[in-house]
C-alpha positions as CSV (number, residue, x, y, z in Angstrom):
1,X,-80.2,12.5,173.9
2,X,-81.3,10.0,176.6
3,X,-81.1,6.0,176.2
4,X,-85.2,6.2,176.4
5,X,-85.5,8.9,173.5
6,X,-83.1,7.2,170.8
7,X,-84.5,4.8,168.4
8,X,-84.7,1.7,169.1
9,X,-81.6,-0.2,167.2
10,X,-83.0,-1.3,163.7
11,X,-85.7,0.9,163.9
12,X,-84.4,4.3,161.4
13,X,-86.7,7.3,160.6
14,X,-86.7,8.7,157.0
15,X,-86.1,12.1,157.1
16,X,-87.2,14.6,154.4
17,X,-83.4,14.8,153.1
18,X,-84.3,11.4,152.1
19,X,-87.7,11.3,150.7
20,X,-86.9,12.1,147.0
21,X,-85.8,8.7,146.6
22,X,-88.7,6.8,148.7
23,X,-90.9,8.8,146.7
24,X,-89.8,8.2,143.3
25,X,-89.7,4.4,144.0
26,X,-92.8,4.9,145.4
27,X,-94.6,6.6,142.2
28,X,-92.6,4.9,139.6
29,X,-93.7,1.2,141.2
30,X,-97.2,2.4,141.6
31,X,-97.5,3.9,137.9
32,X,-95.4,0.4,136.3
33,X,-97.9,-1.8,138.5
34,X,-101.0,0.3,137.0
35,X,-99.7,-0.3,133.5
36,X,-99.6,-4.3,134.2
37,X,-103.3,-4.1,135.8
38,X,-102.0,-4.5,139.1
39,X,-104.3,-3.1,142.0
40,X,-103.4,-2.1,145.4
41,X,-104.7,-4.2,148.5
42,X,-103.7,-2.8,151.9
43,X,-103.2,-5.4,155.0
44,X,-102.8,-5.2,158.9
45,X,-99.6,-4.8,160.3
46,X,-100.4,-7.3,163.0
47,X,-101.3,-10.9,162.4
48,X,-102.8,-14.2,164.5
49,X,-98.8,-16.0,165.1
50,X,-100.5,-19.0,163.4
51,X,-100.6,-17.5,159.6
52,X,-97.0,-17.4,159.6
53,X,-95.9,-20.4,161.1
54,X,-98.5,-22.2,158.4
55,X,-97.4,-20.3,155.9
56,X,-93.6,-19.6,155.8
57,X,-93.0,-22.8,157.8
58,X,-92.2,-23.7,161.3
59,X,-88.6,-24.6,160.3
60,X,-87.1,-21.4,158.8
61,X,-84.9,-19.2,160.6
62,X,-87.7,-15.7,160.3
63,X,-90.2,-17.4,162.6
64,X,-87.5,-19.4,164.8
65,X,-85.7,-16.6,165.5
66,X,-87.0,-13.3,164.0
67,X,-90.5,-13.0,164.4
68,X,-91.9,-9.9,166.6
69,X,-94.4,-12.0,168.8
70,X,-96.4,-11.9,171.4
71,X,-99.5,-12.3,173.5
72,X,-102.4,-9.4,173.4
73,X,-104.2,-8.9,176.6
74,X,-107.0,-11.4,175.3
75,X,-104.0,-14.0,175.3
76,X,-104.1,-14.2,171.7
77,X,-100.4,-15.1,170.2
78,X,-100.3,-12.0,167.4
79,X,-97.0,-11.1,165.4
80,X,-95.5,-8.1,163.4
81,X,-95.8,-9.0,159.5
82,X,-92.7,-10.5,158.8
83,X,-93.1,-10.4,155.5
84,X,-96.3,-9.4,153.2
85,X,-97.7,-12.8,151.0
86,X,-99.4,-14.5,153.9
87,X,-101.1,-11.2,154.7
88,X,-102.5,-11.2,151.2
89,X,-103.6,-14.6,151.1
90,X,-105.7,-14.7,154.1
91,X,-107.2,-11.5,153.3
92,X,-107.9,-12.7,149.7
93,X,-109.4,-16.0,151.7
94,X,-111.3,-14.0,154.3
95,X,-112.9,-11.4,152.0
96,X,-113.8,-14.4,149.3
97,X,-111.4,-12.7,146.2
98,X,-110.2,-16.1,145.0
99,X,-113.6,-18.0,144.2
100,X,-113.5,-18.6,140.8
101,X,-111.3,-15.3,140.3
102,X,-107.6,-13.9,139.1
103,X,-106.3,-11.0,141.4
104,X,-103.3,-8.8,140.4
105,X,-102.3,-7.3,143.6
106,X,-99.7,-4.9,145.5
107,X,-99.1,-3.3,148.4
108,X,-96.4,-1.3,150.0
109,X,-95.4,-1.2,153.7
110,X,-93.1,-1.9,157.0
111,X,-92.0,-5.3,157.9
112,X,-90.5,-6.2,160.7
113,X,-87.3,-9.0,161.4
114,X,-84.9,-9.5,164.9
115,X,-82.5,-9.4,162.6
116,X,-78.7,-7.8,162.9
117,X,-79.1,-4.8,161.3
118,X,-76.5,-4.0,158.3
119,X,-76.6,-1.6,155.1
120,X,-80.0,-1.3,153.6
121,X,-81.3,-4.1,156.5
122,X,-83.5,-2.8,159.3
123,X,-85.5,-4.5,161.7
124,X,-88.4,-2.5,160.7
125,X,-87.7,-2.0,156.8
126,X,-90.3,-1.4,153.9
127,X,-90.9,-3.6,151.3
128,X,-93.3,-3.6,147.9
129,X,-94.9,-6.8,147.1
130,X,-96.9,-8.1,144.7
131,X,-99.3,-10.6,143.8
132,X,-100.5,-12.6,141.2
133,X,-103.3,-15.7,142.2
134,X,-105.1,-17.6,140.2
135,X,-102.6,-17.8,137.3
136,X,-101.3,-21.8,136.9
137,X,-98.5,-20.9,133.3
138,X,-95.3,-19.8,133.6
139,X,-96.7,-16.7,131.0
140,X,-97.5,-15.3,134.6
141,X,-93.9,-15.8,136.0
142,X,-92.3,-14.0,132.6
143,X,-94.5,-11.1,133.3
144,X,-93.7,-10.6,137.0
145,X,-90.3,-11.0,136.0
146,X,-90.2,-8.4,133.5
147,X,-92.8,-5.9,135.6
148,X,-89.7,-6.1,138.0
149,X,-87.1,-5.3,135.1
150,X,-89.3,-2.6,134.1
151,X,-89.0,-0.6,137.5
152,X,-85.1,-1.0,137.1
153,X,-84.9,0.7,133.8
154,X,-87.4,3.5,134.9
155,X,-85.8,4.3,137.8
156,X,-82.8,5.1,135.8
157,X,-80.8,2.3,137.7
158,X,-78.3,-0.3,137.0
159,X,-80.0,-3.4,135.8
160,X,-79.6,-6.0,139.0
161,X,-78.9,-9.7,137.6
162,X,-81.4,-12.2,137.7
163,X,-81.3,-15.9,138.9
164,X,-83.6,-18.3,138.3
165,X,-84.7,-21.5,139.3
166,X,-87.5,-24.4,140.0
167,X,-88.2,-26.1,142.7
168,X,-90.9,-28.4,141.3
169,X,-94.1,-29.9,142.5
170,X,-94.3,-30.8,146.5
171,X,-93.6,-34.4,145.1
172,X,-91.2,-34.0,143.2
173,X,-89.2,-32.3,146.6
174,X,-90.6,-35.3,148.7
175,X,-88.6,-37.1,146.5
176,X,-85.6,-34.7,146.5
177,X,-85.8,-35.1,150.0
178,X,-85.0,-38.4,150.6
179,X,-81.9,-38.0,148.3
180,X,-81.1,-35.3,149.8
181,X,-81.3,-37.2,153.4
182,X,-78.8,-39.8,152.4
183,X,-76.4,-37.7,151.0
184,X,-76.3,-35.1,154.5
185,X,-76.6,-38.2,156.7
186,X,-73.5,-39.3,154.4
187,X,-71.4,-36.2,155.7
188,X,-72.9,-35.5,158.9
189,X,-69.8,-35.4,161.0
190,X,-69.4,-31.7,158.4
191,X,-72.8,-30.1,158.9
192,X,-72.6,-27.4,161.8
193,X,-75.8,-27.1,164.6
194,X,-78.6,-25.6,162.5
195,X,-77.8,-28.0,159.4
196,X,-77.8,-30.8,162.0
197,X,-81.2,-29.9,162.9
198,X,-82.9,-29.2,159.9
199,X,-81.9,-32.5,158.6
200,X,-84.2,-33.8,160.5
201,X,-87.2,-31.7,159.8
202,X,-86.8,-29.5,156.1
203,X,-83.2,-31.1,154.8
204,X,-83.5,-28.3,151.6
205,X,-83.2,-25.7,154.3
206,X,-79.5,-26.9,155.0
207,X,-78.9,-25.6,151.1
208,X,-79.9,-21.6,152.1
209,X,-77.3,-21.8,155.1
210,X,-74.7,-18.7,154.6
211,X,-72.4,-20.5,157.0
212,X,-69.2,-20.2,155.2
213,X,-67.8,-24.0,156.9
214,X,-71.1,-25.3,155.2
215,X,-70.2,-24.2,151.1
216,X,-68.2,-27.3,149.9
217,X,-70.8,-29.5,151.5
218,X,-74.1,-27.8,149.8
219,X,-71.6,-27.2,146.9
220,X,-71.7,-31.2,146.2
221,X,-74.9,-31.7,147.0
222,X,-77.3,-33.3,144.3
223,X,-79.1,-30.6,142.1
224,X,-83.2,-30.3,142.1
225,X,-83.3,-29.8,138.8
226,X,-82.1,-33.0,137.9
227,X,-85.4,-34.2,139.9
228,X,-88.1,-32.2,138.4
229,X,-90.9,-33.7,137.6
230,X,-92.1,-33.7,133.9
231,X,-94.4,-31.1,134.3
232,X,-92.7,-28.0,136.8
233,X,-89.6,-29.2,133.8
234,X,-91.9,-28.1,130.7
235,X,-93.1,-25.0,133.0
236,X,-89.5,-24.0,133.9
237,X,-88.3,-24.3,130.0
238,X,-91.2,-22.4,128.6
239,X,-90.5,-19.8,131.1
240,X,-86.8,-19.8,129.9
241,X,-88.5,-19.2,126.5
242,X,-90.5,-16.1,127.2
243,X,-87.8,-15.2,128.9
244,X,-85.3,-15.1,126.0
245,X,-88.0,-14.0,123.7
246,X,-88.2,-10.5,125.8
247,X,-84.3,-10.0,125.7
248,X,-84.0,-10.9,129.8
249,X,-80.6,-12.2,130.9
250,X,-80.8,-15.0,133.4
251,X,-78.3,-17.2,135.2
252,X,-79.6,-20.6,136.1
253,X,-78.9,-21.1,140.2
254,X,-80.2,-24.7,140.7
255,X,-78.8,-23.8,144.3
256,X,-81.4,-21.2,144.9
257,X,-84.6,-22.8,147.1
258,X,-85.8,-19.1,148.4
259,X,-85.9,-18.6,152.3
260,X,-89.9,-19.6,153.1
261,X,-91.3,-23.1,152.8
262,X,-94.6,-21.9,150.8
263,X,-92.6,-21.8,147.4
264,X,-93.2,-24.2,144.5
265,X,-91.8,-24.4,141.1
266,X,-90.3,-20.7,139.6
267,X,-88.4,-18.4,142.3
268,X,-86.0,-16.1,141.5
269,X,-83.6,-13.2,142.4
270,X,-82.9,-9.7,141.4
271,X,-79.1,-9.6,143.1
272,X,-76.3,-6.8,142.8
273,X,-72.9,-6.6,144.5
274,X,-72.6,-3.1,145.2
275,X,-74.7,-3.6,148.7
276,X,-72.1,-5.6,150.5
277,X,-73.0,-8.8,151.4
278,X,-76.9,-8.6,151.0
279,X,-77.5,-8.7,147.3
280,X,-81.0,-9.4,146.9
281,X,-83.0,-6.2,146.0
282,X,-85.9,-8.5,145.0
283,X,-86.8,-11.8,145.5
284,X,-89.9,-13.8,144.7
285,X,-91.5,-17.1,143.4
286,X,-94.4,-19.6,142.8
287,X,-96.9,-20.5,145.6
288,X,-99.1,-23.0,144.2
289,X,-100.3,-24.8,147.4
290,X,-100.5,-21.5,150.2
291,X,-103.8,-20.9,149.4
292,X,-105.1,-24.4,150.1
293,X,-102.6,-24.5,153.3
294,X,-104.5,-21.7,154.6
295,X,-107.8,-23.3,154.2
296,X,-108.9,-22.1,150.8
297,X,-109.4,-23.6,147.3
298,X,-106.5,-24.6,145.5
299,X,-105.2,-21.7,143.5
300,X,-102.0,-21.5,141.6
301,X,-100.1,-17.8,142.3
302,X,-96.9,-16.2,142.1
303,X,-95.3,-13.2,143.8
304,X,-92.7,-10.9,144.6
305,X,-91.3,-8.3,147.0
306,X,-88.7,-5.8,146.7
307,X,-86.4,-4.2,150.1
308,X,-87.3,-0.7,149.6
309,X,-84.1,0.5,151.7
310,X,-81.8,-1.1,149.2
311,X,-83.2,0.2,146.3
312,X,-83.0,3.6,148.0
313,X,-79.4,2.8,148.6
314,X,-79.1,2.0,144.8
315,X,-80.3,5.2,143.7
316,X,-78.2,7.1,146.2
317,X,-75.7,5.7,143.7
318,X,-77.2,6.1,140.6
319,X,-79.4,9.4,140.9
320,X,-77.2,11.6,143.4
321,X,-79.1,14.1,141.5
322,X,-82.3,14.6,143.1
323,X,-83.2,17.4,144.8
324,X,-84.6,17.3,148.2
325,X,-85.9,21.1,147.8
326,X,-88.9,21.6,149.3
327,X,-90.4,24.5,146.9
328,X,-90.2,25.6,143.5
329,X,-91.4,29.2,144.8
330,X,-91.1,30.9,147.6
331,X,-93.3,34.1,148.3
332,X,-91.8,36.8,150.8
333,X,-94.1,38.9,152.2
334,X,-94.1,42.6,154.3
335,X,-96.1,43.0,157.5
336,X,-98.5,44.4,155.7
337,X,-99.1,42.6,152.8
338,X,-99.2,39.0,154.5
339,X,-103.4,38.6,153.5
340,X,-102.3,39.2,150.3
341,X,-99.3,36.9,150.2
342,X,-101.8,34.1,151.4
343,X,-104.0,35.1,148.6
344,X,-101.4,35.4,145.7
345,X,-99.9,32.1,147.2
346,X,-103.2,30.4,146.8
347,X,-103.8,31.3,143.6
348,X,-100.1,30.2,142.5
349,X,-101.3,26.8,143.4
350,X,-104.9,26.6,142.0
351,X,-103.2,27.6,138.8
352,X,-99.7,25.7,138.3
353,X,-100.4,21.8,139.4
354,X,-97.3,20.1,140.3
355,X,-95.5,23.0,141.4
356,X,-94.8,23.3,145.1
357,X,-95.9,27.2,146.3
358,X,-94.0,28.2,149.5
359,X,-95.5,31.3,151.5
360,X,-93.2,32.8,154.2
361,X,-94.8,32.2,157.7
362,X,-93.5,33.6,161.0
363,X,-92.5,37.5,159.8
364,X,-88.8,38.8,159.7
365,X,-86.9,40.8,157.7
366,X,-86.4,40.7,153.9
367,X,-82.6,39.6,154.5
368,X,-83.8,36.5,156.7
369,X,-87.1,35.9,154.2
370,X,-84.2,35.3,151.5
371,X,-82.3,32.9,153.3
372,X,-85.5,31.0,154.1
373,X,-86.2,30.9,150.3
374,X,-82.6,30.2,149.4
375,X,-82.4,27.2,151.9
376,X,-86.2,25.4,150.2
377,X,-84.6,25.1,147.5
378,X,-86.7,27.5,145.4
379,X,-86.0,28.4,142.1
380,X,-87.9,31.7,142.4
381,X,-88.8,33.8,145.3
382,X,-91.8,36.5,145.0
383,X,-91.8,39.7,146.9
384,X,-95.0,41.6,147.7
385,X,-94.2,44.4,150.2
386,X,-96.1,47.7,150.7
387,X,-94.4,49.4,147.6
388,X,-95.4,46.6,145.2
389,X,-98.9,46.6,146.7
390,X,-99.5,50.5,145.8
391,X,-97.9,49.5,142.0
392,X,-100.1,46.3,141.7
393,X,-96.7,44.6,141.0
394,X,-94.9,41.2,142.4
395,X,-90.8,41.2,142.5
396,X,-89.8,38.1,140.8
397,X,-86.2,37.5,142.4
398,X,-84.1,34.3,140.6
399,X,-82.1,32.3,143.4
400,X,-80.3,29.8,141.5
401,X,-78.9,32.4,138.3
402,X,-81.6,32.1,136.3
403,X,-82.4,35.8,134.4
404,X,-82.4,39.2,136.7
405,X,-84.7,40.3,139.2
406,X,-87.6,42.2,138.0
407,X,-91.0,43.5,138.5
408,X,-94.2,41.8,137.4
409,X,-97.5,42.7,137.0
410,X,-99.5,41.4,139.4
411,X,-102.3,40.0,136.9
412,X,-99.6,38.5,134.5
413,X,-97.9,36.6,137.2
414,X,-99.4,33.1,136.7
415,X,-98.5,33.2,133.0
416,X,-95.1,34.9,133.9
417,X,-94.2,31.7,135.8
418,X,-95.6,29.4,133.8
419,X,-93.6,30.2,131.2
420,X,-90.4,30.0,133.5
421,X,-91.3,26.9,135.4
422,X,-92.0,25.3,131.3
């Protein structure tokens, strides 16, 4: 393949040995959301470069140094969603769904990062998000926590470990701040390049660094927690309430600030160690002032999003067992019988939802008709040649040892199946 036909690096195409597992995280999200009264919202991939620099901060390593941005040919500065809450928000601001309102929202798309791209990490990855605004208690964080623990145990998978933490009121960080100054300034001659800079500008970015010189030094470091302010305190504990009243295991991380400035109070992650060094499968938190940043009214909100291509990664593991078959029958047809096939294919599917009706296309022997059908994944193929056309009769052929071949009556074939495929 030539260098201008390969994908670009980060950039990975799902191919349809791989959808069974998009597709049931897909389905089983969408049907856990619907059963919280969740409802989906659907946002541009391409924003104004503004919204995200006001939103996720100037001062955070996605829009210093991973953003996809650049100018349109009006000259307008537009970027690739980096990530999905600020798209939310200014569509809940610009279509007027926050007045006076509560919205329960998701969505489910590609993001895109300059990142290095590692296992389950892709410049262009997918993520599901979801949204909660207009909600002030921490009743609001339980439930988003325990939506997200609800997709873990349908899927089947492993339950991830939670971490939890507050971050408190913008105050009650202002504060934190200045502690925080005086204790960095204190070691500076130990802080490496970025640290140095963001001491200067958002200090509690220095205590996300993954720079492994950096870990004794944000080790030390003085906790939030022990500067909450009264209220974000009685919020946290009454989450930690609801929290052990639903039977969710939590580990406190008073280290764990999240990676965007627009968080306030609750964030959390969903982490596992069996993705190499990324472990966060879902991550999320309280945004009680983004609204306002982003010139609306003040509404309190909370939200979450989940990397799609580690959770696919995680069932890989834990469900090796789905098929990626791409019929349940497969009809094989003569040269003269195709009209018929396409008609007894046809009425397959009118009559058994769900199930996946494949009708041979493109002629061929019997021989090669079979090793089409064998290679769908089929679990029955049907045979309508000349011979069962003059009996009125369909050859039901099993292709994964189920019973012996034999003929069917043409008008008792639906029920024939059904009764198989039950």
């Amino acid at each position: 393949m030539t260098r201008t036909l390969a994908p670009l690096r980060g950039m990975n195409d799902v191919l349809p040995d791989d959808s069974p597992w998009w597709q049931l995280l897909e389905d089983t999200a969408r049907n856990v959301f619907e059963a919280y009264g969740f409802r989906q919202i659907r946002v541009p991939l391409l924003e104004r470069t503004e919204l995200f620099r006001r939103s996720i901060g100037e001062v955070t390593d996605i829009v210093e140094k991973e953003m996809y941005t650049f100018d349109d040919r009006s000259g307008d500065s537009v970027t690739l969603r980096p990530e999905a809450t600020a798209g939310i928000v200014r569509a809940g601001i610009s279509n007027g769904l926050l007045h006076n309102q509560q919205q329960r929202l998701w969505c489910l798309g590609p993001m895109f990062r300059y990142e290095r791209p590692q296992k389950g990490r892709y410049r262009q990855f997918h993520q599901i998000d979801v949204e909660a605004l207009g909600y002030p208690g921490p009743d609001i964080d339980a439930e988003m926590i325990l939506m997200s623990a609800r997709i873990w145990r349908e899927l089947g998978l492993r339950m991830p470990r939670l971490e939890i933490n507050s971050l408190g009121t913008p105050e009650a960080r202002a504060a934190y701040r200045d502690v925080l100054v005086d204790y960095f300034e204190a070691r500076r001659a130990e802080l490496d390049e970025d640290s140095l800079r963001r001491l200067g500008t958002n200090p509690m970015r220095i205590l996300d660094s993954k720079h492994p010189d950096m870990q004794t030094v944000i080790a030390e470091a003085p906790l939030l927690t022990e500067h909450l302010d009264a209220e974000s305190a009685r919020h946290f504990q009454t989450l930690r309430v609801l929290l052990d009243a639903a039977g969710i295991e939590y580990r406190i991380n008073p280290r764990l600030v999240r990676g965007l400035d627009y968080y306030s109070r609750t964030v959390f992650e969903w982490l596992t160690d069996r993705l190499g060094a990324q472990g966060a499968v879902c991550s999320g938190g309280r945004y009680d002032g983004l609204v306002s940043q982003l010139g609306g009214r003040p509404t309190p909100a909370i939200g979450w999003a989940m990397g799609v291509e580690r959770l696919v990664e995680l069932l890989r593991l834990d469900r090796p067992d789905l098929s990626a078959s791409a019929a349940d029958i497969y009809v094989a047809v003569g040269d003269d019988a195709v009209g018929e096939g396409m008609q007894l294919a046809e009425s397959l599917r009118d009559g058994l939802r769900g199930v996946r009706v494949q009708l041979h296309c493109g002629g061929g022997s019997l021989k090669t008709q079979f090793r089409r059908a064998d290679r769908s994944g089929a679990r029955w193929a049907l045979v309508l040649g000349q011979s069962e056309l003059e009996r009125g009769e369909v050859t039901a052929k099993p292709l994964r040892g189920e019973g012996e071949q034999c003929a069917v009556p043409r008008v008792e074939v639906l029920a024939w199946l059904r009764a198989r495929l039950d």
